[in-house]
N, C-alpha and C positions, 0 to 999 in steps of 0.2 A: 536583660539579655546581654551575656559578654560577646567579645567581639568574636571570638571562637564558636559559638551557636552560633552569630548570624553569620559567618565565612559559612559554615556547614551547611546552614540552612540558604545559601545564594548559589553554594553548589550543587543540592540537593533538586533547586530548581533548574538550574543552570541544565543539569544532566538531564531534565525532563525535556526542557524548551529543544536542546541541540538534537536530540535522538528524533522527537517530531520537524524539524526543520528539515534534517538530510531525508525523512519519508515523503515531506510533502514535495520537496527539490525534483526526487527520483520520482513523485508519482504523478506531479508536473509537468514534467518532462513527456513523460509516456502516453500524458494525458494529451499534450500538444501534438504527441505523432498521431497520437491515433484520431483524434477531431482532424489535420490534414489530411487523411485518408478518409477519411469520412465525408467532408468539402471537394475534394477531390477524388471521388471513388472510380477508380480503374472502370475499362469498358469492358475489360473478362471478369468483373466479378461478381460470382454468383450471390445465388440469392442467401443463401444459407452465410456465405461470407459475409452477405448485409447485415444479417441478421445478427451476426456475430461480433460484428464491427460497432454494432449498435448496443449490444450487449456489453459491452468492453468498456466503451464509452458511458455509461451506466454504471457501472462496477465499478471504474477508475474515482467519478465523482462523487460514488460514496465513502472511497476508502482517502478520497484527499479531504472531502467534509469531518470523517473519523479523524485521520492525523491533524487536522488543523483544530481540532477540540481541544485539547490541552492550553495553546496560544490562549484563545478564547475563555478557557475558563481560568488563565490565570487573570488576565485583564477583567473579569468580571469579580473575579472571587477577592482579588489581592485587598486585604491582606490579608494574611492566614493565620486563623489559632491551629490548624492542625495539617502540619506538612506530608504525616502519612496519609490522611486521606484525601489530598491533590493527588500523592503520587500514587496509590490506587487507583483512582479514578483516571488520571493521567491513562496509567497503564493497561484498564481497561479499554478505554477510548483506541490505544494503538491497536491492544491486539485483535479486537471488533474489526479494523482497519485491513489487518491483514488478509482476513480471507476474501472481502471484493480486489484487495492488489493480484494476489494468487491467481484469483480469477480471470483477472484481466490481462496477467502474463502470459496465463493460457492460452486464449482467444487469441490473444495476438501471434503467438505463435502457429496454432492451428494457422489463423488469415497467411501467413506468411507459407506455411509448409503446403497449403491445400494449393497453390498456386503448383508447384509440381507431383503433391503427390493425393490432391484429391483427397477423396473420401478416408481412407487411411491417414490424413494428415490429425484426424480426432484421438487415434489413438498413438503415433508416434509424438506429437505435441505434449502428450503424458509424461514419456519417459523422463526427461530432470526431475521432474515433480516426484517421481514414482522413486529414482535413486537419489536425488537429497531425503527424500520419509525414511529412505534405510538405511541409509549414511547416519540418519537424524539416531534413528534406533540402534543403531550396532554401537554407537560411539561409548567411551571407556569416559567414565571419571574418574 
């Protein structure tokens, strides 16, 4: 191997490890708010917001066990004959990941919105989610 394959090949990882690092930071993060609200749950909050709260908190720990797959399989795998299929599977592992983060964006937002607007908070908690999908789709390459 010249030294130019393995620069490529420590970037190739590199680019894998950092993109799962800044998901697991941010889903960390959101994981630690919402287990705080969960230890400390408000005396107005409903039942459905429990439920919710609890739901999020669920969601959040599969989609940080998702993003921290990659770390894990490179320390198990290392070393590699074949870097495309780490970064498959890498990339699978994320984008599995995404849709319990999605989820738990949700919910958290709903918990937050239903405090003023209630029942309606289900479906205006939607709207980002509904204009990033058509932002997603209109967009030009």
């Amino acid at each position: 191997m010249t030294d130019k394959d393995r620069d490529e090949l420590v970037r190739d990882y590199g680019t894998v490890l950092r993109e799962s690092a800044v998901l697991i930071a941010f889903s960390g993060v959101l994981f630690g708010f919402l287990f705080n609200v969960a230890v400390n749950i408000p005396t107005n909050f409903s039942e459905i917001n429990q439920i919710s709260l609890l739901t999020a908190l669920f969601s959040i720990t599969i989609a940080i066990s998702l993003f921290i797959m990659p770390v894990i399989y490179h320390h198990i795998q290392y070393p590699y004959t074949d870097v495309e299929k780490f970064k498959r599977r890498s990339h699978r592992f994320i984008v599995f990941g995404m849709g319990p983060a999605i989820i738990t964006l949700y919910l958290g937002l709903e918990i937050a919105l239903s405090v003023v607007l209630g029942d309606l908070a289900f479906f205006i908690a939607a709207a980002p989610f509904v204009a990033v999908y058509a932002l997603f789709k209109a967009r030009k390459w």
